[in-house]
C-alpha positions in Angstrom: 0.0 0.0 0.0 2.7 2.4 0.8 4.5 1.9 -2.4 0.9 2.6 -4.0 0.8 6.0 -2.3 4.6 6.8 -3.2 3.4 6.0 -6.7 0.9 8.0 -6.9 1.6 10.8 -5.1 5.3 11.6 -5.8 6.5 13.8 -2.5 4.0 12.2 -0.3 5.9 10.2 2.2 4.7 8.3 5.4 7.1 8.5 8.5 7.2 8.5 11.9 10.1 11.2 11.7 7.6 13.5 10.4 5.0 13.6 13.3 7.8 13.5 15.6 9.1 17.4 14.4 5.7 18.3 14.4 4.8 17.8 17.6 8.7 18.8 18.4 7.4 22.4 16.8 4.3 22.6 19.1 6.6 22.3 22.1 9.1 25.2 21.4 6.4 27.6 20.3 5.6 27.2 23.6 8.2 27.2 25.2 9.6 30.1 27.8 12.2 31.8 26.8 15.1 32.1 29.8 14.7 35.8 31.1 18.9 35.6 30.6 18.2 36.0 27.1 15.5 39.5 27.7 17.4 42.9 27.2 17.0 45.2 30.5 16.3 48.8 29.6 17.7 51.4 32.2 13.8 51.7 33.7 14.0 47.6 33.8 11.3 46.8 31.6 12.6 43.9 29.8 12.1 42.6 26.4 12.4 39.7 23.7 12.2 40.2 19.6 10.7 37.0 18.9 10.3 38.0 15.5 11.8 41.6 14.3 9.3 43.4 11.5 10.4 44.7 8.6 8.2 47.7 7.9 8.2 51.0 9.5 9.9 51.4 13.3 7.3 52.8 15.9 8.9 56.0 17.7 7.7 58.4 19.8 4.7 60.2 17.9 4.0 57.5 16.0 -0.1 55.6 16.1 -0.2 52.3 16.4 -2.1 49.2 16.2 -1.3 46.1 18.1 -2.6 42.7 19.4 -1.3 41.8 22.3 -1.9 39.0 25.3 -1.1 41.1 29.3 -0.4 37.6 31.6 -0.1 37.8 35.6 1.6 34.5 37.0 0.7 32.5 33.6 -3.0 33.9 33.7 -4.0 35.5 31.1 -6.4 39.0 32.6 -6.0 41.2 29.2 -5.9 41.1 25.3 -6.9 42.4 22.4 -7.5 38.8 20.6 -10.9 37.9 21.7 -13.5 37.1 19.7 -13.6 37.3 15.9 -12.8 33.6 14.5 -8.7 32.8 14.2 -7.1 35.7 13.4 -9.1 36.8 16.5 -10.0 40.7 18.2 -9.8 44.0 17.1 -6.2 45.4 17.2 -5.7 48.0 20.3 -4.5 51.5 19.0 -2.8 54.3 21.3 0.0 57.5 20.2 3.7 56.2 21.6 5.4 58.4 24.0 1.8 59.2 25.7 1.4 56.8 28.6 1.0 60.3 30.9 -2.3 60.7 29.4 -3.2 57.1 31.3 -4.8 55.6 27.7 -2.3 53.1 27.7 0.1 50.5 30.0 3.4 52.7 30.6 5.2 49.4 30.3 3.7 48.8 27.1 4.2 52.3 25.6 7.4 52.0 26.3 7.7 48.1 25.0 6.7 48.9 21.4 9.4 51.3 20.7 12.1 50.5 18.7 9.7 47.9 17.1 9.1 47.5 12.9 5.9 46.1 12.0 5.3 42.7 11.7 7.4 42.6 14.5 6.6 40.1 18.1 8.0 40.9 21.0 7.7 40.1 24.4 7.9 41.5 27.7 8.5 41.8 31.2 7.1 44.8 33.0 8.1 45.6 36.4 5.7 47.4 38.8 6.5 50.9 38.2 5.8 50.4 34.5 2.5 48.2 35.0 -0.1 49.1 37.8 2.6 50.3 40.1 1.7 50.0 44.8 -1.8 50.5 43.9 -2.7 46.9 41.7 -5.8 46.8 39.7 -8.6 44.6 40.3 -7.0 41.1 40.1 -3.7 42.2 39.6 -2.1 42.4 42.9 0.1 46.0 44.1 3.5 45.3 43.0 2.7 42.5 40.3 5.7 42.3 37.6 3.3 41.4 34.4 4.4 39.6 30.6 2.9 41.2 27.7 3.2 39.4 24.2 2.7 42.2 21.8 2.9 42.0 18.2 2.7 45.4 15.9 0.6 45.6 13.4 0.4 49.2 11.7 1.6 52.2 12.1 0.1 55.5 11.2 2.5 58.6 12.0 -0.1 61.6 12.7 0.4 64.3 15.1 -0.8 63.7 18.8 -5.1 64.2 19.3 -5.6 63.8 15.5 -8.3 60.7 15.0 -7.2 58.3 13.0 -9.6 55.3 12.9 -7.4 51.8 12.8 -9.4 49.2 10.9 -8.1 45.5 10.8 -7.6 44.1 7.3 
């Protein structure tokens, strides 16, 4: 039967090998990566390209769109990929460099610059750049957080102009 199938359908091939990577895959995507291997910013926010983007780079100024997962001890509490079938959610916009104005997560302000677009990065907020003494409802004060963030667009407009981000 096998030599049937080999016959017929030249590059089909049945092998054990083959399931083995596959499930070998599944297991390092995921897979932690050592905090040894996160660059530490001065402010100690710590971050991990999983993949670096090739469009445009996000800097201060800039709008952007980006899903992203917020995890406290392994638990997910935040993300903007609910709902909406597999590619899943609507993408969370907010102006980099504005995290004073309290619209968005200082850690993740912070986080997303530097990044190009198409780019996944991960990272590890301390306190001071997450919800800080106080905590926020689940979150307890003085929780260190993990955001997975990926960027998706980026629309370079001055601060307080709308610009309406529409997923694609």
């Amino acid at each position: 039967m096998t030599w049937f199938l080999a016959a017929a359908a030249p590059g089909l091939c049945v092998s054990d090998v083959a399931s083995a990577a596959s499930t070998s895959r599944r297991a390092n995507k995921g897979a932690k990566v050592p905090e040894s291997e996160y660059t530490t910013l001065p402010n100690g926010l710590k971050y991990y390209d999983l993949k670096v983007g090739n469009g445009a780079e996000a800097v201060k100024g800039s709008r952007v769109a980006v899903h992203y997962v917020a995890k406290w001890r392994n638990i997910t509490f935040m993300t903007s990929r609910q709902g909406l079938g597999v590619g899943g959610g609507t993408p969370y916009g907010f102006d980099v460099g504005e995290s004073e104005r309290g619209n968005v997560l200082k850690g993740l302000d912070v986080g997303v610059q530097g990044m190009r677009v198409g780019g996944q990065r991960l990272l590890i907020v301390p306190p001071e750049l997450a919800y800080g003494s106080k905590g926020v409802q689940e979150i307890p004060p003085n929780a260190t957080i993990e955001i997975d963030v990926e960027l998706l667009s980026i629309k370079q407009s001055p601060f307080g102009t709308p610009v309406k981000i529409v997923e694609g």
